[in-house]
Backbone atoms as SQL, in Angstrom:
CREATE TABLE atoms (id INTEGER PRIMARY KEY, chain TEXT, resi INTEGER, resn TEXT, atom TEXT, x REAL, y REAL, z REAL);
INSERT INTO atoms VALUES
  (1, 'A', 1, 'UNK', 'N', 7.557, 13.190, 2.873),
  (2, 'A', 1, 'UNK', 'CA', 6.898, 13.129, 4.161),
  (3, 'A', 1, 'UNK', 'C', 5.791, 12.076, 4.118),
  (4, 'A', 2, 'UNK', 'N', 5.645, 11.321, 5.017),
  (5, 'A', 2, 'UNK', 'CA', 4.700, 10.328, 5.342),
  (6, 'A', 2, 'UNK', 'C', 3.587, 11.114, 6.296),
  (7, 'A', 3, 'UNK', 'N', 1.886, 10.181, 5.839),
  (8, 'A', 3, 'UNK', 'CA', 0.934, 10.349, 6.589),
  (9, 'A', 3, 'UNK', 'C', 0.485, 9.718, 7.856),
  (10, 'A', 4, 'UNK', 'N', -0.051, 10.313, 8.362),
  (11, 'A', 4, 'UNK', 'CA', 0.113, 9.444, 9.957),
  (12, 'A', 4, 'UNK', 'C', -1.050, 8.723, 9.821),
  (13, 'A', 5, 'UNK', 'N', -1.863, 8.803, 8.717),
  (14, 'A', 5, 'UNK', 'CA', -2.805, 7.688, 8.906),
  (15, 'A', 5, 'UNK', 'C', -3.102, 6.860, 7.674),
  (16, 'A', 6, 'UNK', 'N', -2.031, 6.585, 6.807),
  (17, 'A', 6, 'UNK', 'CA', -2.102, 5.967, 5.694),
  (18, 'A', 6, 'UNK', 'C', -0.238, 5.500, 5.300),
  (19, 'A', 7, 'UNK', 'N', 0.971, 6.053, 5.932),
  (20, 'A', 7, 'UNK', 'CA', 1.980, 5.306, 6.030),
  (21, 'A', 7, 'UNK', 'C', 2.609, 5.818, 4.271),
  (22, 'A', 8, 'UNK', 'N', 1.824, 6.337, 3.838),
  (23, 'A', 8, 'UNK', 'CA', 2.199, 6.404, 2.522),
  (24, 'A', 8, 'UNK', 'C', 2.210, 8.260, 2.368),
  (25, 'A', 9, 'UNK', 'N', 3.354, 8.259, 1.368),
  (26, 'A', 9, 'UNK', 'CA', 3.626, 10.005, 1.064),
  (27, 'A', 9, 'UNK', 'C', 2.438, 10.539, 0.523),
  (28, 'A', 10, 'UNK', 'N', 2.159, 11.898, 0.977),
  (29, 'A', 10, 'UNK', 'CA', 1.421, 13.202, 0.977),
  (30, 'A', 10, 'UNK', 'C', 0.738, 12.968, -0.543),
  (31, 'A', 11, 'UNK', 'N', 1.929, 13.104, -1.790),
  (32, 'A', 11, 'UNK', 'CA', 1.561, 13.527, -2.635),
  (33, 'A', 11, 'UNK', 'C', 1.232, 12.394, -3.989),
  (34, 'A', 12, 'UNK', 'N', 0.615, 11.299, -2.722),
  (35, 'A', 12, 'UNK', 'CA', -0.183, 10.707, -3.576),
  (36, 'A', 12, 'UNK', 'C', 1.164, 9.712, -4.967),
  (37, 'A', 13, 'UNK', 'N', 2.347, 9.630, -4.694),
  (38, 'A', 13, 'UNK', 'CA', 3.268, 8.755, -5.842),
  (39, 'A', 13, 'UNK', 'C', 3.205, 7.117, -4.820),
  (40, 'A', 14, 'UNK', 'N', 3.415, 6.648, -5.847),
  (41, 'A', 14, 'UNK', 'CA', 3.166, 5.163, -6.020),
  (42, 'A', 14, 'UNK', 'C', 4.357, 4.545, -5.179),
  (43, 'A', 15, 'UNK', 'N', 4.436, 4.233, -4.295),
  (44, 'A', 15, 'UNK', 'CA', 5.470, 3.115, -3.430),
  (45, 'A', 15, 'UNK', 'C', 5.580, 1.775, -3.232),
  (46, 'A', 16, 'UNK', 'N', 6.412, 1.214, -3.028),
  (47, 'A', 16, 'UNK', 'CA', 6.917, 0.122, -3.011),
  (48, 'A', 16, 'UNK', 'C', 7.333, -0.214, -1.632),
  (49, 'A', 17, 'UNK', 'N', 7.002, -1.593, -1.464),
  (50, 'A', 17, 'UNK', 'CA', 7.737, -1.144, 0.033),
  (51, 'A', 17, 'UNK', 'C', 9.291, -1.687, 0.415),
  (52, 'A', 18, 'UNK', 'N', 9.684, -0.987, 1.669),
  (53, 'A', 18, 'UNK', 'CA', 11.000, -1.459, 1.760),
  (54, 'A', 18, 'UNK', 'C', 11.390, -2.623, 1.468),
  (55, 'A', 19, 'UNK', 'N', 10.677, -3.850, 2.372),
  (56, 'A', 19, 'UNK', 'CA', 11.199, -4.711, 2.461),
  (57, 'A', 19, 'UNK', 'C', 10.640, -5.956, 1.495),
  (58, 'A', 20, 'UNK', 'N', 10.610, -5.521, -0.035),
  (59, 'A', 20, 'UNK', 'CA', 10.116, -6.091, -1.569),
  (60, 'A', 20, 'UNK', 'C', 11.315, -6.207, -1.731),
  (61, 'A', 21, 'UNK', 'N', 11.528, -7.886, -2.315),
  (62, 'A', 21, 'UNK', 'CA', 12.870, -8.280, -2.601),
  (63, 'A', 21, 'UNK', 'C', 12.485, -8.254, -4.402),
  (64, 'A', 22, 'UNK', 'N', 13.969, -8.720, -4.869),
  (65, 'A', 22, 'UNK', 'CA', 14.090, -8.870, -6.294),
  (66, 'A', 22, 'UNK', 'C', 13.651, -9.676, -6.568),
  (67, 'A', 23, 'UNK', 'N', 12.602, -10.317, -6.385),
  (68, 'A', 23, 'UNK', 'CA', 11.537, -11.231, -7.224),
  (69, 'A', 23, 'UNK', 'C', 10.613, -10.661, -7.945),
  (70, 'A', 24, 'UNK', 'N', 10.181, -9.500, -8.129),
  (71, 'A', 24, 'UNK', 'CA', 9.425, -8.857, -8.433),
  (72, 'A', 24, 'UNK', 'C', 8.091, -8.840, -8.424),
  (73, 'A', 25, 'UNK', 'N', 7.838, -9.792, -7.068),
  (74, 'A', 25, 'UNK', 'CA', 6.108, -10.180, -7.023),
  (75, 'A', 25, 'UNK', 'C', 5.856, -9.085, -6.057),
  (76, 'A', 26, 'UNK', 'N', 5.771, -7.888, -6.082),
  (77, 'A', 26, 'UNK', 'CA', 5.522, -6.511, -5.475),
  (78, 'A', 26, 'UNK', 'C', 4.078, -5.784, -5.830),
  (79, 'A', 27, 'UNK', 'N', 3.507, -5.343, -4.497),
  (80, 'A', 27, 'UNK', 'CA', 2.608, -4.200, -4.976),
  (81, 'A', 27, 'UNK', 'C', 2.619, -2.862, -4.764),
  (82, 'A', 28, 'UNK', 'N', 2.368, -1.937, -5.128),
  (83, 'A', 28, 'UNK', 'CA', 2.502, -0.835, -5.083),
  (84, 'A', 28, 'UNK', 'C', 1.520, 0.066, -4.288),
  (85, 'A', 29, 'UNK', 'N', 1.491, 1.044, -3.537),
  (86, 'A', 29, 'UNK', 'CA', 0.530, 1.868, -3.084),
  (87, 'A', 29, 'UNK', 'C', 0.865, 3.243, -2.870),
  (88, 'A', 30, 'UNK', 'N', -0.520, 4.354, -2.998),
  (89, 'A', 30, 'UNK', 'CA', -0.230, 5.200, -2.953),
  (90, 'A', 30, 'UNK', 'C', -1.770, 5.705, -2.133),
  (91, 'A', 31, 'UNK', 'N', -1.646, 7.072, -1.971),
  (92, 'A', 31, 'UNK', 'CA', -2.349, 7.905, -0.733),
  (93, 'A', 31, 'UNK', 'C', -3.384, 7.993, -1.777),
  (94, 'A', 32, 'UNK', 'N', -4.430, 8.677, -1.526),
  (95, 'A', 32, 'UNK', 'CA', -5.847, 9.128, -1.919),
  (96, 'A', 32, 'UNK', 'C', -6.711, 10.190, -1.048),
  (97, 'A', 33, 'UNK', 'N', -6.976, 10.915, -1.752),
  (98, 'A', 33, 'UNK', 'CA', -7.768, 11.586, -0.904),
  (99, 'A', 33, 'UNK', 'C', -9.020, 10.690, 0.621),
  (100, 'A', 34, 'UNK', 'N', -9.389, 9.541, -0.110),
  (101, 'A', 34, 'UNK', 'CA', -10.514, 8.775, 0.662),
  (102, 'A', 34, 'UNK', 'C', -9.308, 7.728, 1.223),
  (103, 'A', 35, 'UNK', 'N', -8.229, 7.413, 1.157),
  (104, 'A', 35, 'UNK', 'CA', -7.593, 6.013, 1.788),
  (105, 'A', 35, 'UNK', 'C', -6.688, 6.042, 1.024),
  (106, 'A', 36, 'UNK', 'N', -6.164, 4.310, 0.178),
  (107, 'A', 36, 'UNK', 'CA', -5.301, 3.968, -0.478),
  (108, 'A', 36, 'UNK', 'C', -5.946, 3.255, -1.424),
  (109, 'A', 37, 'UNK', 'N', -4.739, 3.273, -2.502),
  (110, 'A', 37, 'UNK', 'CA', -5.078, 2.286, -3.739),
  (111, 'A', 37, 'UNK', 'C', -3.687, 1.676, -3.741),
  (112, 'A', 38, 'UNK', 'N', -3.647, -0.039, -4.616),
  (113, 'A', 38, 'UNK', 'CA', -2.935, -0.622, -4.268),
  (114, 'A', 38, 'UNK', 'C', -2.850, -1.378, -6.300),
  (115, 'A', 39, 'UNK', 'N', -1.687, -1.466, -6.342),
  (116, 'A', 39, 'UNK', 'CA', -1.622, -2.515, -7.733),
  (117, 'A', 39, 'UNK', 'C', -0.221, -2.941, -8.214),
  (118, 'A', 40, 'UNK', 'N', -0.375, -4.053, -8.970),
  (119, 'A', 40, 'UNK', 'CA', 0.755, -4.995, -9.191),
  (120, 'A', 40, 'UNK', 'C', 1.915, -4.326, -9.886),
  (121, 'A', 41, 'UNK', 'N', 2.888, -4.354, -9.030),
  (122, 'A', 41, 'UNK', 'CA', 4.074, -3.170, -9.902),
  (123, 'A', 41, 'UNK', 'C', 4.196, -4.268, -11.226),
  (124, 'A', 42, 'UNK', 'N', 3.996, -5.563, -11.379),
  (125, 'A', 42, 'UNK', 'CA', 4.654, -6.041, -12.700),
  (126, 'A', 42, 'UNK', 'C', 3.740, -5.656, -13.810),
  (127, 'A', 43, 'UNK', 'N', 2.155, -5.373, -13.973),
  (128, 'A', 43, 'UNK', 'CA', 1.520, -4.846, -14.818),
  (129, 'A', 43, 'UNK', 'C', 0.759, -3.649, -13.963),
  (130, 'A', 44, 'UNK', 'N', 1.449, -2.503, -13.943),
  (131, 'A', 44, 'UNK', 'CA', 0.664, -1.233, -13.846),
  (132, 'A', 44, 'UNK', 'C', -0.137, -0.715, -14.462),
  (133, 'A', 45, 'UNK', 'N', -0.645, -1.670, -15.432),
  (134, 'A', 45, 'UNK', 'CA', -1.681, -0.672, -16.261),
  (135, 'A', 45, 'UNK', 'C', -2.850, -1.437, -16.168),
  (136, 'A', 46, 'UNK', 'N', -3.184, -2.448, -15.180),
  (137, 'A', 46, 'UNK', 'CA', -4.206, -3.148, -15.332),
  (138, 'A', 46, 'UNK', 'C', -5.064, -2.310, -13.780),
  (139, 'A', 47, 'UNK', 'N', -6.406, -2.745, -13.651),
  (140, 'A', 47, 'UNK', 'CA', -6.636, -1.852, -12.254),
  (141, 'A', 47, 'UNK', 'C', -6.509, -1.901, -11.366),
  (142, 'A', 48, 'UNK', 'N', -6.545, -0.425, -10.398),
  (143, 'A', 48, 'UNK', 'CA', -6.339, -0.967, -8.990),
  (144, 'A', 48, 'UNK', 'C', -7.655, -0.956, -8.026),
  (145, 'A', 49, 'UNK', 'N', -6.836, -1.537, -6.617),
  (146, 'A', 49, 'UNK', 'CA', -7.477, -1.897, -5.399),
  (147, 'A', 49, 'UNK', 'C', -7.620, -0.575, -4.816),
  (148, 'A', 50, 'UNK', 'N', -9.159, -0.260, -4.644),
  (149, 'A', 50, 'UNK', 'CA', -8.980, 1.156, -3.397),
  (150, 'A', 50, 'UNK', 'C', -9.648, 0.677, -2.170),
  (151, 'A', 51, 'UNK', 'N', -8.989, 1.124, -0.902),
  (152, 'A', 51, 'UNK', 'CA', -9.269, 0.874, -0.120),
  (153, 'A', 51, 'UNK', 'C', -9.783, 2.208, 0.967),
  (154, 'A', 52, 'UNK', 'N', -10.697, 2.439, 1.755),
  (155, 'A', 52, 'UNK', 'CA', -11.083, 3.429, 2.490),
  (156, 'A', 52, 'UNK', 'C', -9.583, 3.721, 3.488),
  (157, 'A', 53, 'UNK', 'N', -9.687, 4.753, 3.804),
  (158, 'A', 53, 'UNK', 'CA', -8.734, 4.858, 4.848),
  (159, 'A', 53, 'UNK', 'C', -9.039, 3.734, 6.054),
  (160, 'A', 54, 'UNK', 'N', -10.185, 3.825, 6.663),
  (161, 'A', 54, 'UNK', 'CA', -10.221, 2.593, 7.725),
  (162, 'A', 54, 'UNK', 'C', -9.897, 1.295, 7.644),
  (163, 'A', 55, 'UNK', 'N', -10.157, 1.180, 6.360),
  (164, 'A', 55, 'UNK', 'CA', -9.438, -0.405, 6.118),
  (165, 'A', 55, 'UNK', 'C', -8.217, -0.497, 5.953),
  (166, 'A', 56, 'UNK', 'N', -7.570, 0.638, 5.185),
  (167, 'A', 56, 'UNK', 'CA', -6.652, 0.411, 4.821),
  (168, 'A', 56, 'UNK', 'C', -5.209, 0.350, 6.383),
  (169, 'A', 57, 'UNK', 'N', -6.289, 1.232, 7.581),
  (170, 'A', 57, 'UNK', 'CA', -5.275, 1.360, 8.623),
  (171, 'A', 57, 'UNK', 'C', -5.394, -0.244, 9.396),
  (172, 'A', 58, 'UNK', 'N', -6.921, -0.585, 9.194),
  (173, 'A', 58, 'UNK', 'CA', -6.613, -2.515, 9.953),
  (174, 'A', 58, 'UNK', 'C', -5.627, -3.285, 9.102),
  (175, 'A', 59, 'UNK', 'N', -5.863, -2.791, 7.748),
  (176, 'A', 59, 'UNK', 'CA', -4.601, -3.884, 7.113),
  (177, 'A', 59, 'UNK', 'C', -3.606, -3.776, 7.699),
  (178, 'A', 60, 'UNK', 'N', -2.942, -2.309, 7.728),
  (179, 'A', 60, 'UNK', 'CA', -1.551, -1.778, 8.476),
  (180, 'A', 60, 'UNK', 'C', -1.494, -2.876, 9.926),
  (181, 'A', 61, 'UNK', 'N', -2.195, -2.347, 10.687),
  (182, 'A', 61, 'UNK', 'CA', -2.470, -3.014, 11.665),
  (183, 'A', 61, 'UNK', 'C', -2.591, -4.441, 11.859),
  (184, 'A', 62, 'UNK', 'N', -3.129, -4.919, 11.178),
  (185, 'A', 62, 'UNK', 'CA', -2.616, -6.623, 11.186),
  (186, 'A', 62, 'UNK', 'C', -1.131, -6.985, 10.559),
  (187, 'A', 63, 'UNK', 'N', -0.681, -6.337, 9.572),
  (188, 'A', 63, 'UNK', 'CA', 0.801, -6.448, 9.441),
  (189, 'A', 63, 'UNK', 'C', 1.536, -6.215, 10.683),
  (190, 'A', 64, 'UNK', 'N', 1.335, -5.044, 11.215),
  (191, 'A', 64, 'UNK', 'CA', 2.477, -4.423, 12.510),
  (192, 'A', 64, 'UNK', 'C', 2.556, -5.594, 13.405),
  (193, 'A', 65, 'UNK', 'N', 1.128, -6.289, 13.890),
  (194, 'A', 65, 'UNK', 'CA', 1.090, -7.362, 14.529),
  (195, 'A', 65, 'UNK', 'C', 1.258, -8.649, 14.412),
  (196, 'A', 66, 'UNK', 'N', 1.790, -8.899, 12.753),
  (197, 'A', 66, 'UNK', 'CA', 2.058, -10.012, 12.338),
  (198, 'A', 66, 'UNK', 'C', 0.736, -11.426, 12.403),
  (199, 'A', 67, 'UNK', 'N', -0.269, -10.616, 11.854),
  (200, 'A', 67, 'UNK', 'CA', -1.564, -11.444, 11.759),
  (201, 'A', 67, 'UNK', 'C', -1.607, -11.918, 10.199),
  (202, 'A', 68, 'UNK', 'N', -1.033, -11.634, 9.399),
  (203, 'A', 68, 'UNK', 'CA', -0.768, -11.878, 8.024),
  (204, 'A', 68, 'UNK', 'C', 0.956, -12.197, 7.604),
  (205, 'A', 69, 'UNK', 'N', 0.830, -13.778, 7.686),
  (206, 'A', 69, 'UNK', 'CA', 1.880, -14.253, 7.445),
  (207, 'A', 69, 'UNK', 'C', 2.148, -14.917, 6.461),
  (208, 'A', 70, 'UNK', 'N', 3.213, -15.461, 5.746),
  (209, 'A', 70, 'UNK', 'CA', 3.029, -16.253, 4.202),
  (210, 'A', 70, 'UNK', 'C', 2.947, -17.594, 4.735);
């Protein structure tokens, strides 16, 4: 089950997102009690990015709207 204000599952496991191709330049995120944390699936053991929930929903939000493009 997904959160309605973080896009990411309940119980806090580490995701990938759909549309990460086989290049493997991917990041990973998962829920938090305060927001999200975010880190490089190719070295998982180095640290991660936490982000508050509010930020983490403008990031969402500039993706949905395509304000962050390559």
């Amino acid at each position: 089950m997904r959160s309605d204000h973080t896009g990411l599952p309940h119980d806090g496991t580490w995701t990938t997102s759909t549309r990460s191709g086989a290049s493997g330049q991917c990041l990973e995120a998962r829920r938090t009690p305060t927001g999200a944390d975010i880190r490089d699936s190719k070295n998982r053991t180095r640290a991660t990015l936490t982000f508050s929930t509010a930020t983490w929903q403008r990031f969402l939000g500039g993706i949905n709207h395509s304000h962050y493009r390559p």
